[in-house]
PyMOL CGO cylinders between C-alpha atoms (Angstrom):
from pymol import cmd
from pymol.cgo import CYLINDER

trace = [
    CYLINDER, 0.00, 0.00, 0.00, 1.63, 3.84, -0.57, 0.3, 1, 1, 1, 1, 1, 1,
    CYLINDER, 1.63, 3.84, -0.57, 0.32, 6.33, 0.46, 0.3, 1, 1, 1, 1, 1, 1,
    CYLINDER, 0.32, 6.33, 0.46, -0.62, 9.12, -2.09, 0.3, 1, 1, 1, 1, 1, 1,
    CYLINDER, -0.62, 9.12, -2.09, -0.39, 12.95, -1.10, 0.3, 1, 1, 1, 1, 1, 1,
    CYLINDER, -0.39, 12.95, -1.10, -3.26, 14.89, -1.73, 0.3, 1, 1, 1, 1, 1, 1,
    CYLINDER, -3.26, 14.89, -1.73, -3.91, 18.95, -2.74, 0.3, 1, 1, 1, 1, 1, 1,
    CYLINDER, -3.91, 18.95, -2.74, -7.08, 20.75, -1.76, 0.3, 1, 1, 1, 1, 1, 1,
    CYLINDER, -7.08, 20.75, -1.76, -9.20, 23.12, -0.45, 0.3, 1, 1, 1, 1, 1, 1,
    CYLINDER, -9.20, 23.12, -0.45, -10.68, 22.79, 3.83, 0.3, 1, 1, 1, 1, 1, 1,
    CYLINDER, -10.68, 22.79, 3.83, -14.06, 22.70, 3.51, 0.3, 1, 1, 1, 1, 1, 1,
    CYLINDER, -14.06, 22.70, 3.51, -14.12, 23.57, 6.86, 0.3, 1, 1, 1, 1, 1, 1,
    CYLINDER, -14.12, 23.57, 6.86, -11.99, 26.67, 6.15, 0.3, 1, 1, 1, 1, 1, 1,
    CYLINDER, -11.99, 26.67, 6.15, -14.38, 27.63, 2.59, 0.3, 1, 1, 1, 1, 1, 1,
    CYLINDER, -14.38, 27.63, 2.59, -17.86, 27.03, 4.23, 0.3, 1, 1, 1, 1, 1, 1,
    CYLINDER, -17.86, 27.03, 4.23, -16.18, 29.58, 6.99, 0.3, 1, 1, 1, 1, 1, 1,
    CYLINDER, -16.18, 29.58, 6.99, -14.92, 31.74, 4.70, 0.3, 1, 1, 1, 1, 1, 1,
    CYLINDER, -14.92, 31.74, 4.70, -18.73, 32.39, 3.44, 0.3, 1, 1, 1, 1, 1, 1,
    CYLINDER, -18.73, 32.39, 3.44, -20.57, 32.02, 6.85, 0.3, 1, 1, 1, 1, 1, 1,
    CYLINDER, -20.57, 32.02, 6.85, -18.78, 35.07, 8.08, 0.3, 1, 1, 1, 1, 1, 1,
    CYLINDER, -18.78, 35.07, 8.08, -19.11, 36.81, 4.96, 0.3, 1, 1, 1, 1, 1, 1,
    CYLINDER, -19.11, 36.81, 4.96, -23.35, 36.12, 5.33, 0.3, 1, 1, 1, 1, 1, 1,
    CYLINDER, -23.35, 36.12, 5.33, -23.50, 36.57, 9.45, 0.3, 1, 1, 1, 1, 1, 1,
    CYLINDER, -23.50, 36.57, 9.45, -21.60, 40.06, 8.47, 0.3, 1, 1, 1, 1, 1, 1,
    CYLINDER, -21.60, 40.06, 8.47, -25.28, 40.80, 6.78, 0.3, 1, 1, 1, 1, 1, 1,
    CYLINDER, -25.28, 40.80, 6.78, -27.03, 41.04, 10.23, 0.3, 1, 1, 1, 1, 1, 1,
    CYLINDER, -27.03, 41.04, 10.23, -29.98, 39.18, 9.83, 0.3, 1, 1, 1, 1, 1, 1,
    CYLINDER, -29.98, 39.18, 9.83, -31.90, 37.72, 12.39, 0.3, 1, 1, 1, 1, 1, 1,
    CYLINDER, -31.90, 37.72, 12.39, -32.33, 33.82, 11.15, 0.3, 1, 1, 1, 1, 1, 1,
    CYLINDER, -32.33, 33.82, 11.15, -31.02, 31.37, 7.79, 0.3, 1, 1, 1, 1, 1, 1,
    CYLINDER, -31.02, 31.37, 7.79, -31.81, 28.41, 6.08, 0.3, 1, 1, 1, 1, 1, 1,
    CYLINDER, -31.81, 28.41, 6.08, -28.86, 25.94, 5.27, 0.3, 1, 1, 1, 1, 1, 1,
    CYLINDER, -28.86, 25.94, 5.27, -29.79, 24.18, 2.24, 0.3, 1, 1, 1, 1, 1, 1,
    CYLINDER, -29.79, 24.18, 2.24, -27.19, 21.07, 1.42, 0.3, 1, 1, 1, 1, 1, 1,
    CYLINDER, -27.19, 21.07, 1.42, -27.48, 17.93, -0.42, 0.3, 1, 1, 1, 1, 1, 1,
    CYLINDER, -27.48, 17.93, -0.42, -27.02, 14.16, 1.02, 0.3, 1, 1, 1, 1, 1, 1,
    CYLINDER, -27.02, 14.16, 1.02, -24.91, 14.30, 4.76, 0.3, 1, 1, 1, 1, 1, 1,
    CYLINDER, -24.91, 14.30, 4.76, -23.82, 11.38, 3.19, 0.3, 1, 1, 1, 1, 1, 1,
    CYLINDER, -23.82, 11.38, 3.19, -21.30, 13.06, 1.12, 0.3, 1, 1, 1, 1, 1, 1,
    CYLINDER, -21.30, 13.06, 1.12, -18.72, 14.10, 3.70, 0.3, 1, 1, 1, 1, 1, 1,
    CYLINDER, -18.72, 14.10, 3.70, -18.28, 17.62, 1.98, 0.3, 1, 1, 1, 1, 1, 1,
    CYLINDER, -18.28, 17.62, 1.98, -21.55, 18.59, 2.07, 0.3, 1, 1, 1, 1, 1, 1,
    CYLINDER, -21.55, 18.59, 2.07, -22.02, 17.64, 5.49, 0.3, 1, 1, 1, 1, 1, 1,
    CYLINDER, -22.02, 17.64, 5.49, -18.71, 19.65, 6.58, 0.3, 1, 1, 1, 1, 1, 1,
    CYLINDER, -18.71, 19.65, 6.58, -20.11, 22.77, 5.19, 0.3, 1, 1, 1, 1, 1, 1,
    CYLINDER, -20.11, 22.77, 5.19, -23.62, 22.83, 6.73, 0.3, 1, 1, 1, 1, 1, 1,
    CYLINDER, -23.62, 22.83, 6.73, -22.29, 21.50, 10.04, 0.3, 1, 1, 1, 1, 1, 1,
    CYLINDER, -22.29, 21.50, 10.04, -19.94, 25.06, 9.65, 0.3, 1, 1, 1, 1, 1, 1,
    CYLINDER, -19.94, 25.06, 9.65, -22.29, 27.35, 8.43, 0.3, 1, 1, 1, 1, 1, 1,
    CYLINDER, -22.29, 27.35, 8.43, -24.90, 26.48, 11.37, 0.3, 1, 1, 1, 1, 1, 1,
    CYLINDER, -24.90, 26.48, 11.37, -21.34, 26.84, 13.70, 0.3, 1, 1, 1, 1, 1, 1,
    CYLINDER, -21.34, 26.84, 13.70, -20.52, 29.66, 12.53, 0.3, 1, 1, 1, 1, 1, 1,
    CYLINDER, -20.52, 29.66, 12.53, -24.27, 31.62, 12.57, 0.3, 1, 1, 1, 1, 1, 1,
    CYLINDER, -24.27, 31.62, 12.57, -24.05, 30.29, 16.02, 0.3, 1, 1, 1, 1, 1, 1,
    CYLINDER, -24.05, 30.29, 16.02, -20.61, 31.46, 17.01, 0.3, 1, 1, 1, 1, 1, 1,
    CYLINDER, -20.61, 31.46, 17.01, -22.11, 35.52, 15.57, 0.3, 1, 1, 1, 1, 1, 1,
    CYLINDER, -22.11, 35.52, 15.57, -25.37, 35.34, 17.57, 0.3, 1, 1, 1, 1, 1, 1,
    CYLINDER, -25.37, 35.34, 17.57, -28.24, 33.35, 15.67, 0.3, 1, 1, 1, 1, 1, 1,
    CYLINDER, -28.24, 33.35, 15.67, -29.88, 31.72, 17.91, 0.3, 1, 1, 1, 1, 1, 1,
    CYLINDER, -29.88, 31.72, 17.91, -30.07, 27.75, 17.42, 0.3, 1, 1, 1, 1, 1, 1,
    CYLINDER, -30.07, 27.75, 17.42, -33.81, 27.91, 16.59, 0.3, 1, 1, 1, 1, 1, 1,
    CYLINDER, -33.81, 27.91, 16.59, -33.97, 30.72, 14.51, 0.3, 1, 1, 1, 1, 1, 1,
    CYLINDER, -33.97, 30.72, 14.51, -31.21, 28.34, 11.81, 0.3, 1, 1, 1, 1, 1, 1,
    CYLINDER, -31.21, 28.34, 11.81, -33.03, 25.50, 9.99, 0.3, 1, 1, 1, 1, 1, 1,
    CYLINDER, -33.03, 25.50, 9.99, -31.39, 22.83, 7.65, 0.3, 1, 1, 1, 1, 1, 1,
    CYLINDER, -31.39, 22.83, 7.65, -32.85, 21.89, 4.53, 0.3, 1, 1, 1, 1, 1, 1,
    CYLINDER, -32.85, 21.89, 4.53, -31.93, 18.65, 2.83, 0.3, 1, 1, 1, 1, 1, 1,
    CYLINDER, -31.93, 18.65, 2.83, -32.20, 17.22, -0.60, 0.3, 1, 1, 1, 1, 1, 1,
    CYLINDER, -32.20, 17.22, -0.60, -30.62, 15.85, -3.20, 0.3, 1, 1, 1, 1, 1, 1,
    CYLINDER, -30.62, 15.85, -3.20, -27.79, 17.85, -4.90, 0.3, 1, 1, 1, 1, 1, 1,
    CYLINDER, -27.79, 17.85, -4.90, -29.80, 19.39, -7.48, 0.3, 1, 1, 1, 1, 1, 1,
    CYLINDER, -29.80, 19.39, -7.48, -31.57, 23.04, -8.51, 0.3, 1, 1, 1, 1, 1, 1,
    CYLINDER, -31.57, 23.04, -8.51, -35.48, 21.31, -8.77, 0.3, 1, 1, 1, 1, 1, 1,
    CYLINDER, -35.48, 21.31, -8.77, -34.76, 19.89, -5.18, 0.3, 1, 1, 1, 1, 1, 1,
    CYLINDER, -34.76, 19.89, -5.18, -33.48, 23.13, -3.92, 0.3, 1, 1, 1, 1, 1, 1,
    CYLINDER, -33.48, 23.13, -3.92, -36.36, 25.33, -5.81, 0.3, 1, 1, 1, 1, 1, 1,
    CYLINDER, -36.36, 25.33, -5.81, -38.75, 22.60, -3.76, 0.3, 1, 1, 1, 1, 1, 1,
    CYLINDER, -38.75, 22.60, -3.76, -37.35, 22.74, -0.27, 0.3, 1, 1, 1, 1, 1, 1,
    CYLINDER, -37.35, 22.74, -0.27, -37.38, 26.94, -0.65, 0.3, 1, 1, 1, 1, 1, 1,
    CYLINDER, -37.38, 26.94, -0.65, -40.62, 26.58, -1.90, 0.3, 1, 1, 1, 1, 1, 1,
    CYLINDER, -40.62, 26.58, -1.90, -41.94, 24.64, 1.06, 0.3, 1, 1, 1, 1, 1, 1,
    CYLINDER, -41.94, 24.64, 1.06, -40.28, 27.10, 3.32, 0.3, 1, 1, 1, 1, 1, 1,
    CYLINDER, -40.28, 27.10, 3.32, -42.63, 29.10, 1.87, 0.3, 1, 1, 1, 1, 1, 1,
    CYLINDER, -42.63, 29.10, 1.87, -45.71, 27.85, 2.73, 0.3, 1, 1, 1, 1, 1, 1,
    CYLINDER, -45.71, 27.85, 2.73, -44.65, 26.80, 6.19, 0.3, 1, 1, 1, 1, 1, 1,
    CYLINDER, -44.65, 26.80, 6.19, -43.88, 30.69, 6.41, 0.3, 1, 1, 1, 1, 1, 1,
    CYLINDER, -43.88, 30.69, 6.41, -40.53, 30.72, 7.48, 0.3, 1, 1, 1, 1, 1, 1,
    CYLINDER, -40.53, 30.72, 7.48, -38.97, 32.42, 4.96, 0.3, 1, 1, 1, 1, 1, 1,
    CYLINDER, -38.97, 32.42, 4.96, -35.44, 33.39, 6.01, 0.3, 1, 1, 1, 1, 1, 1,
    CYLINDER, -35.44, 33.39, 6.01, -33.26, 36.64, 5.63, 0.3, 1, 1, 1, 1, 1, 1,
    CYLINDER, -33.26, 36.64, 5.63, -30.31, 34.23, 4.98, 0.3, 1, 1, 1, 1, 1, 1,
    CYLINDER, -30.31, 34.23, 4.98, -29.93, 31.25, 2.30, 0.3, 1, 1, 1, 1, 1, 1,
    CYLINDER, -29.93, 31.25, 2.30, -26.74, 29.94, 2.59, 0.3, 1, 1, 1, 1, 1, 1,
    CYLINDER, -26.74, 29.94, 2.59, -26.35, 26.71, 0.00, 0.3, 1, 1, 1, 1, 1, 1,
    CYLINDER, -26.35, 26.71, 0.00, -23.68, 24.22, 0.30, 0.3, 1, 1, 1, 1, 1, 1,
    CYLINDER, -23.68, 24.22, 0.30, -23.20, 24.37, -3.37, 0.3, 1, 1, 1, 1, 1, 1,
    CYLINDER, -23.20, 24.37, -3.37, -23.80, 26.47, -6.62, 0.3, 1, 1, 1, 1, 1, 1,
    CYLINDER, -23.80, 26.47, -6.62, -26.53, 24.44, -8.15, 0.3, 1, 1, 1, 1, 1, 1,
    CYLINDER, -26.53, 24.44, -8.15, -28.66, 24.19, -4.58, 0.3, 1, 1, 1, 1, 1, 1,
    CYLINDER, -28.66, 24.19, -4.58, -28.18, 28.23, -4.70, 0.3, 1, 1, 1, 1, 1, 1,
    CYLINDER, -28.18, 28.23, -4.70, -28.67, 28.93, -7.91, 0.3, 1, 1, 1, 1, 1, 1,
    CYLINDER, -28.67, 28.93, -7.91, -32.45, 26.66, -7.80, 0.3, 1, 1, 1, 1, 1, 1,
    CYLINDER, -32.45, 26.66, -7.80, -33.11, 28.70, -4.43, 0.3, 1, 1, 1, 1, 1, 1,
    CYLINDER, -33.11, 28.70, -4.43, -32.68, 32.16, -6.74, 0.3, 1, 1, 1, 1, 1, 1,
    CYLINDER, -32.68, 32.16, -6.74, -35.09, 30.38, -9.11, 0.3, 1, 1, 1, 1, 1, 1,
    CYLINDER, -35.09, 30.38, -9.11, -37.40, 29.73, -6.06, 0.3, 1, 1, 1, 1, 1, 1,
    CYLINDER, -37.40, 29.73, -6.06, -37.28, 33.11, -4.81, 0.3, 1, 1, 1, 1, 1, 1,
    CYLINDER, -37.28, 33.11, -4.81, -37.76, 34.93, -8.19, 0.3, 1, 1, 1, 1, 1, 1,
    CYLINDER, -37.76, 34.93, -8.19, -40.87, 32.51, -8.89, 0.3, 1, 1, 1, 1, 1, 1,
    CYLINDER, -40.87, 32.51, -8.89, -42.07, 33.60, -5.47, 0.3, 1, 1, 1, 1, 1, 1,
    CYLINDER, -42.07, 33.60, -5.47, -41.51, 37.72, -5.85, 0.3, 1, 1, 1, 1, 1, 1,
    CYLINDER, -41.51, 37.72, -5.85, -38.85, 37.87, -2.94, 0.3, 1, 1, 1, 1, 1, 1,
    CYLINDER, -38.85, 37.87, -2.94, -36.21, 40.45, -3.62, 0.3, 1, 1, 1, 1, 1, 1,
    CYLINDER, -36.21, 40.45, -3.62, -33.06, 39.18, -3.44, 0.3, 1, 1, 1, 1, 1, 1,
    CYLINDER, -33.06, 39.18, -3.44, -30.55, 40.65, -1.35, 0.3, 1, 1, 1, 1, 1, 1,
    CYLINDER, -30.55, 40.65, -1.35, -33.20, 42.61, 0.23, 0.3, 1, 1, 1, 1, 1, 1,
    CYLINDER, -33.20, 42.61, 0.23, -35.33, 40.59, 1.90, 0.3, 1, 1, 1, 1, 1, 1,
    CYLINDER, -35.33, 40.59, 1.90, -33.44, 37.16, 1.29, 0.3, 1, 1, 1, 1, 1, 1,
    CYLINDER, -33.44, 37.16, 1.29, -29.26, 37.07, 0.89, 0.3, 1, 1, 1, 1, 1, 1,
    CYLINDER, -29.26, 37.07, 0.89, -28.22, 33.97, -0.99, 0.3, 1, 1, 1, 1, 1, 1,
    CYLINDER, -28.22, 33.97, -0.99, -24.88, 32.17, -1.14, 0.3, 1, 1, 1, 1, 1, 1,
    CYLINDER, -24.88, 32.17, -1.14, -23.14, 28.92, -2.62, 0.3, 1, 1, 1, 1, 1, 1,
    CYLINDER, -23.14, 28.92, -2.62, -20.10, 27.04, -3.04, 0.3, 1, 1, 1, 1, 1, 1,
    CYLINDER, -20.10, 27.04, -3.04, -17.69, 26.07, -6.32, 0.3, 1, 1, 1, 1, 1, 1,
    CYLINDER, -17.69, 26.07, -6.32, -17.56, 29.08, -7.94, 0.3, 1, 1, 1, 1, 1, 1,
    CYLINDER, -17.56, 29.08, -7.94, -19.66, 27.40, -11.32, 0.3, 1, 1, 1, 1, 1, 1,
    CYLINDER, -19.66, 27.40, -11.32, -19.63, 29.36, -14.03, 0.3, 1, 1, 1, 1, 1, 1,
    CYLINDER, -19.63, 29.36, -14.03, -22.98, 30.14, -14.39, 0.3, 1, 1, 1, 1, 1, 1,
    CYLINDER, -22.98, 30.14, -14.39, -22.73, 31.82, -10.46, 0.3, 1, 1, 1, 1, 1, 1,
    CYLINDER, -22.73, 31.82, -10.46, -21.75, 34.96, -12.84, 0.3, 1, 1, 1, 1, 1, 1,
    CYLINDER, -21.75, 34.96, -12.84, -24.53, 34.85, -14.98, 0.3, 1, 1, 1, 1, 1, 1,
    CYLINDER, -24.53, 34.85, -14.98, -27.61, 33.96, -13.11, 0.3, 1, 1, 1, 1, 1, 1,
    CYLINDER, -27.61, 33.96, -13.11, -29.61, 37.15, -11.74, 0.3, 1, 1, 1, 1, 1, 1,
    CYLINDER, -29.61, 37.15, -11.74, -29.10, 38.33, -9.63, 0.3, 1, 1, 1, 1, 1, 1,
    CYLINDER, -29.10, 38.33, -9.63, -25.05, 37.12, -9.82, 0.3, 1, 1, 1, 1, 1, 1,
    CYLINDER, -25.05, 37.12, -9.82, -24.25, 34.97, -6.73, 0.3, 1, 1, 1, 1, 1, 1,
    CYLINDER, -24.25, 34.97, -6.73, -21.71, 35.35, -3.62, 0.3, 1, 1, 1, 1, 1, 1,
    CYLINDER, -21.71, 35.35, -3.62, -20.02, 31.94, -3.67, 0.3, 1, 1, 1, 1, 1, 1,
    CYLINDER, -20.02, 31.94, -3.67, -16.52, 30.32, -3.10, 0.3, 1, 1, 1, 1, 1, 1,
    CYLINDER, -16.52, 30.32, -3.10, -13.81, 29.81, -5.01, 0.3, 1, 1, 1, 1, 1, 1,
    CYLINDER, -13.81, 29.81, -5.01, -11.25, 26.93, -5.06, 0.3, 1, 1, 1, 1, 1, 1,
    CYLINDER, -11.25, 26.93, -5.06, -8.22, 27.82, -6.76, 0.3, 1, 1, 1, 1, 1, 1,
    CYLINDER, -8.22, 27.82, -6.76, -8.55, 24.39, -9.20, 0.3, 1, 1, 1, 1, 1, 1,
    CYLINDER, -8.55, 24.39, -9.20, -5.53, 25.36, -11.44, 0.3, 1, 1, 1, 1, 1, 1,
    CYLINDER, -5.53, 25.36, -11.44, -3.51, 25.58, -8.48, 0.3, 1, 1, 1, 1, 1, 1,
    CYLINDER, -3.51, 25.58, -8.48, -4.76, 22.13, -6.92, 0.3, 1, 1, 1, 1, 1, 1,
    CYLINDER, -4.76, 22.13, -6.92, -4.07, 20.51, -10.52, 0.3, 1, 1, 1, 1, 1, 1,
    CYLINDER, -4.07, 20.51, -10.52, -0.21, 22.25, -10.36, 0.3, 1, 1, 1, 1, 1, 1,
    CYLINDER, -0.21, 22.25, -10.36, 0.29, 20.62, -6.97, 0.3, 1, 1, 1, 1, 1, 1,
    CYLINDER, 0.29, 20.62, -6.97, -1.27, 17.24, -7.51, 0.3, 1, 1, 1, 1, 1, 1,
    CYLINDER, -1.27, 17.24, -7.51, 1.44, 16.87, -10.68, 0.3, 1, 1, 1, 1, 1, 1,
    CYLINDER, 1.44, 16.87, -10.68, 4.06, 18.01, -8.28, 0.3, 1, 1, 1, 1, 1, 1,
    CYLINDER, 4.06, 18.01, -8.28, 2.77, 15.43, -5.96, 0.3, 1, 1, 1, 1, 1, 1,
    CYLINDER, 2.77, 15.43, -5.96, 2.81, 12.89, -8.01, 0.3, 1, 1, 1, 1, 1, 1,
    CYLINDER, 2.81, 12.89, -8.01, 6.16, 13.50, -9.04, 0.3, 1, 1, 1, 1, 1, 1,
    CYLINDER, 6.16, 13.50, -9.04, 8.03, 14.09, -6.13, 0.3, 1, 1, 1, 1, 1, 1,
    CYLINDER, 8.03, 14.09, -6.13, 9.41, 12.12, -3.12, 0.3, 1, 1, 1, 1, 1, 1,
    CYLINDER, 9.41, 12.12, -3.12, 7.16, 13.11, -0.58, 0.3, 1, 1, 1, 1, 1, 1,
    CYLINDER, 7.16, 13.11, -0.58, 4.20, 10.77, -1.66, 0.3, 1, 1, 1, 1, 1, 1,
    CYLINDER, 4.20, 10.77, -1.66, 2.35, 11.32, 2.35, 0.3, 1, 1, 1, 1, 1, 1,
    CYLINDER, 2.35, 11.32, 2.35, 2.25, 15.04, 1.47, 0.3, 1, 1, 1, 1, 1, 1,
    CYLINDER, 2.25, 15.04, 1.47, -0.99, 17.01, 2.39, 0.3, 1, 1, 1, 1, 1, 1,
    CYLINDER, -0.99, 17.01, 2.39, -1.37, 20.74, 0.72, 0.3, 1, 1, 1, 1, 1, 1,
    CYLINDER, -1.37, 20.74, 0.72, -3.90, 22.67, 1.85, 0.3, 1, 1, 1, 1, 1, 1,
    CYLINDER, -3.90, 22.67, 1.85, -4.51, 25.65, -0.84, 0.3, 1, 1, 1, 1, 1, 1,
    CYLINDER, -4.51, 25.65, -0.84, -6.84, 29.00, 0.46, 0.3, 1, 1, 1, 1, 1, 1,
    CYLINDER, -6.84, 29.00, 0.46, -10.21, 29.14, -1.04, 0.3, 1, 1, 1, 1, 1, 1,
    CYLINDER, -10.21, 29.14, -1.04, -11.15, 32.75, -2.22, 0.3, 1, 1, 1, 1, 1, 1,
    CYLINDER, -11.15, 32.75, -2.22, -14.78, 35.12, -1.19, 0.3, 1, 1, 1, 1, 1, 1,
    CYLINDER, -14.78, 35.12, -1.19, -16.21, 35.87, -4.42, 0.3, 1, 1, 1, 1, 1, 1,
    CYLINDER, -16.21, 35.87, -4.42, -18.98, 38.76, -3.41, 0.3, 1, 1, 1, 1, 1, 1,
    CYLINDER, -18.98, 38.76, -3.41, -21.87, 39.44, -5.89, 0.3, 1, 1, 1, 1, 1, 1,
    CYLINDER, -21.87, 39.44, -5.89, -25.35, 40.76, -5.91, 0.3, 1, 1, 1, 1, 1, 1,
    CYLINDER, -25.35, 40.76, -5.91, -26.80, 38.08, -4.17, 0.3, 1, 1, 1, 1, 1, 1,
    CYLINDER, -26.80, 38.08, -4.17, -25.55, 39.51, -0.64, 0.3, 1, 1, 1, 1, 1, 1,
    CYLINDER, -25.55, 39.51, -0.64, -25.11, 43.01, -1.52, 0.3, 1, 1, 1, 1, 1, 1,
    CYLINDER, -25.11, 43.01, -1.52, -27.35, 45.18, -0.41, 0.3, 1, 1, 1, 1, 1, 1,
]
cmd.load_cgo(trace, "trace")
């Protein structure tokens, strides 16, 4: 067996990174929406985000977790259904792109003005975060960077090597208000 190094991003550290950026907003309660807590990633970055709200004064109560699958329909369905239970948050913060980018369809669909009443955030950095409207506030992973260090990995000594690259704020309209 040999051990293989590894290049990445913390999810801890990225699903920070964005939680402060959205408790910085000053709202009074969020929604987490996030795919499967199977997937280990996805589970990091809610578990943070509801940390983090925590650690900047939300109360426990006033943060509730959405799940679903991984996909915009299942994220434009669980907004939705916050909806009609009327709890309708002043924070959305998605554990990826495509969850957020189904909650903007969601909230356009339902007349909520988004940053104003409703912030919205994601994860990845997918290209369509620029192009959706309005634009979203999401994370980015410096990829080309991961890729350069992975080859370097791979050929190099040090096989047990961990890197651990920054992820990067990208603010948009989505949380600018």
């Amino acid at each position: 067996w040999t051990d293989f190094g590894t290049a990445g991003v913390s999810q801890t550290a990225l699903a920070r990174l964005v939680a402060e950026h959205m408790a910085g907003l000053r709202r009074t309660d969020a929604a987490i929406l996030t795919g499967p807590q199977s997937n280990i990633a996805l589970a990091t970055r809610a578990s943070t985000f509801q940390s983090v709200l925590r650690e900047r004064g939300l109360r426990h109560d006033s943060i509730l977790l959405v799940e679903s699958e991984n996909l915009r329909d299942a994220a434009e369905a669980g907004v939705l259904g916050l909806a009609q239970q009327r709890r309708m948050p002043g924070l959305l913060l998605a554990a990826t792109d495509t969850l957020a980018i189904g909650a903007l369809r969601a909230l356009r669909e339902l007349g909520v003005a988004v940053p104003v009443e409703v912030a919205v955030s994601g994860v990845d950095d997918a290209p369509m975060a620029r192009d959706v409207f309005p634009s979203l506030t999401t994370v980015a992973a410096p990829f080309e960077r991961i890729g350069q260090e992975l080859v370097a990995l791979a050929l190099s000594d040090s096989a047990s090597r961990q890197v651990v690259l920054d992820a990067e704020l990208v603010p948009r309209d989505s949380t600018r208000v």
